[in-house]
N, C-alpha and C positions, 0 to 999 in steps of 0.2 A: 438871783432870778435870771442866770443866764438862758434859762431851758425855754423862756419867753421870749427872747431875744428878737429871734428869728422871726417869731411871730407879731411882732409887735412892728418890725421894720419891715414885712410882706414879704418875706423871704419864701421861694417854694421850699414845699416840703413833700417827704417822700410821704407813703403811706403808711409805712411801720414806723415813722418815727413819730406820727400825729396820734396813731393807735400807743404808743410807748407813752407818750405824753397825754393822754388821755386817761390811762390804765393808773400810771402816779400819782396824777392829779385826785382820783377817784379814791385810792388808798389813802393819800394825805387827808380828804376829806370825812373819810371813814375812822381815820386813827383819832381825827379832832371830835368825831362824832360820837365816840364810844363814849356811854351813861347818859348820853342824852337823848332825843328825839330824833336827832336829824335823819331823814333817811335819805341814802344818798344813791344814785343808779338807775335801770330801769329794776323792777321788782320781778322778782326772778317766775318765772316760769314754775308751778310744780302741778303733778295730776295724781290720780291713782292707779295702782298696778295691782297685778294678780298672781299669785302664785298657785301652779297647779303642783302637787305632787302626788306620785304615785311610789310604793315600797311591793316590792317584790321580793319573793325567795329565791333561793337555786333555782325552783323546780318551776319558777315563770308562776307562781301563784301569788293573785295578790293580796297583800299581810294590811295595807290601808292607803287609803288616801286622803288629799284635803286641797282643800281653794281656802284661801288665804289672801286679805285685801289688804295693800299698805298706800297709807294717805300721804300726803305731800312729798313724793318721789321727784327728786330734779330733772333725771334721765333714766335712761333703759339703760346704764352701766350700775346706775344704784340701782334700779329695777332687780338686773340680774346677780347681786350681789346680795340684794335681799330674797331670792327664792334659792341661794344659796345658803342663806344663813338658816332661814324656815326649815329646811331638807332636816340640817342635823338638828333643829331643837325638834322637830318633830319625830324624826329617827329615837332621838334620845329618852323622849317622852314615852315610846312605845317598851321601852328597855330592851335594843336590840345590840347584841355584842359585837358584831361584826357588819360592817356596811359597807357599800360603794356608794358613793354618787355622784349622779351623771349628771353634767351640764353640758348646754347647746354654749356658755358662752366661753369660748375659750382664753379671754383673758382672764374671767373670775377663776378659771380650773389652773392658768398658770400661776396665778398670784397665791390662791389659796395649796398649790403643791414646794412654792418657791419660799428659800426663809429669810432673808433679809427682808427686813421690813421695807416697806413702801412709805410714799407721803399721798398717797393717791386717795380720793372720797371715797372711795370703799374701805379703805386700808381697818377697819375698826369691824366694820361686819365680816371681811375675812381674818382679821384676828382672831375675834371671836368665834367666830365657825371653826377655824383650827383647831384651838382651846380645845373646845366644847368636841371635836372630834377622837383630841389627844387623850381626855381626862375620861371622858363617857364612853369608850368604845375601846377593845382590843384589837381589834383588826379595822382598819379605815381604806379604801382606796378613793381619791378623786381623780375622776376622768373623764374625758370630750368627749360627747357623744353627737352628733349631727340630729337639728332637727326631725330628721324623716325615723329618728329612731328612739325622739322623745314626743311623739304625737299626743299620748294620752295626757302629758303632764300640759302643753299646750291647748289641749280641746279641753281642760276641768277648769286652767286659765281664763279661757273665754266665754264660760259657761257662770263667771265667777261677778264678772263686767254687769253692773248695777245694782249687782246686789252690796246689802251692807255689813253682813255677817260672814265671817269665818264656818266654812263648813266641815266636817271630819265624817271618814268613813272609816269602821275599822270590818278587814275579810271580804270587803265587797268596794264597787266602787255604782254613781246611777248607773241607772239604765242605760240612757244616751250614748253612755262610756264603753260598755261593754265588747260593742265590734269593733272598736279601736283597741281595746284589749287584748281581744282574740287576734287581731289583727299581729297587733305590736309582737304578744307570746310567740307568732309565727314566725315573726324576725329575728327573733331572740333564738328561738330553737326551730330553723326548718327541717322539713322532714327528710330523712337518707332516697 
């Protein structure tokens, strides 16, 4: 019990070392707690997230899209790791041979290009999104794209917010969508 020591005789303490000792203490009560009740901690935080995606050809025509709602998300890094994962089961669903896709989040697009594994809370959805890229598809690219040039998959995102179902479009996307589309198409191909 030396790691109480200090504490017990009123000794100062830094603040990483009381966060250090806080953190163990929390684990050792966890490791005693597995198969039982105990819950130990504050209870973590989780909400729901949205995923918009849009599938495009060469020729900037769009082949579908979908809003897709996932429930007890901890953070916006699992958020974007699962409209990572959605991209290719959806792509794969349509049976499309060759794909890109583009994410705003550039650590899910290094992680999911990089091959050493990771230990990080995504590390499973981009496995899997890998996988599912290497086995299902002949031609794959993932790459970074800047919000301002994934607007439509963001506006079907927020269009997606209270609702309870998974929605799918296939050749068309709403209405709402469509001058963000035109829009987007412009960016994609401006004119000479």
């Amino acid at each position: 019990m030396g790691r109480n020591r200090s504490y017990r005789e009123g000794l100062p303490q830094s603040v990483s070392n009381v966060v250090t000792f806080i953190r163990s203490y929390l684990r050792e009560l966890s490791f005693l707690g597995e198969g039982s009740q105990l819950c130990v901690g504050v209870p973590e935080v989780r909400w729901q997230s949205y995923s918009g995606i849009i599938v495009w050809n060469e020729e900037s025509l769009v082949l579908g899209a979908s809003i897709q709602m996932h429930s007890n998300v901890p953070n916006t890094f699992v958020a974007e790791a699962l409209a990572f994962f959605q991209v290719v089961c959806f792509a794969a669903n349509l049976e499309f041979t060759h794909v890109i896709v583009e994410g705003n989040s550039l650590a899910v697009v290094k992680k999911a290009n990089s091959l050493p594994d990771d230990r990080s809370e995504i590390a499973v959805l981009i496995k899997e999104g890998t996988y599912r890229l290497s086995n299902c598809f002949t031609d794959t690219i993932v790459q970074h794209c800047f919000r301002k040039g994934n607007r439509v998959a963001h506006h079907l995102a927020a269009m997606g917010v209270g609702q309870s179902l998974d929605q799918f479009w296939v050749e068309e996307v709403p209405l709402s969508v469509e001058p963000i589309v035109a829009a987007d198409r412009w960016w994609a191909d401006p004119l000479d």
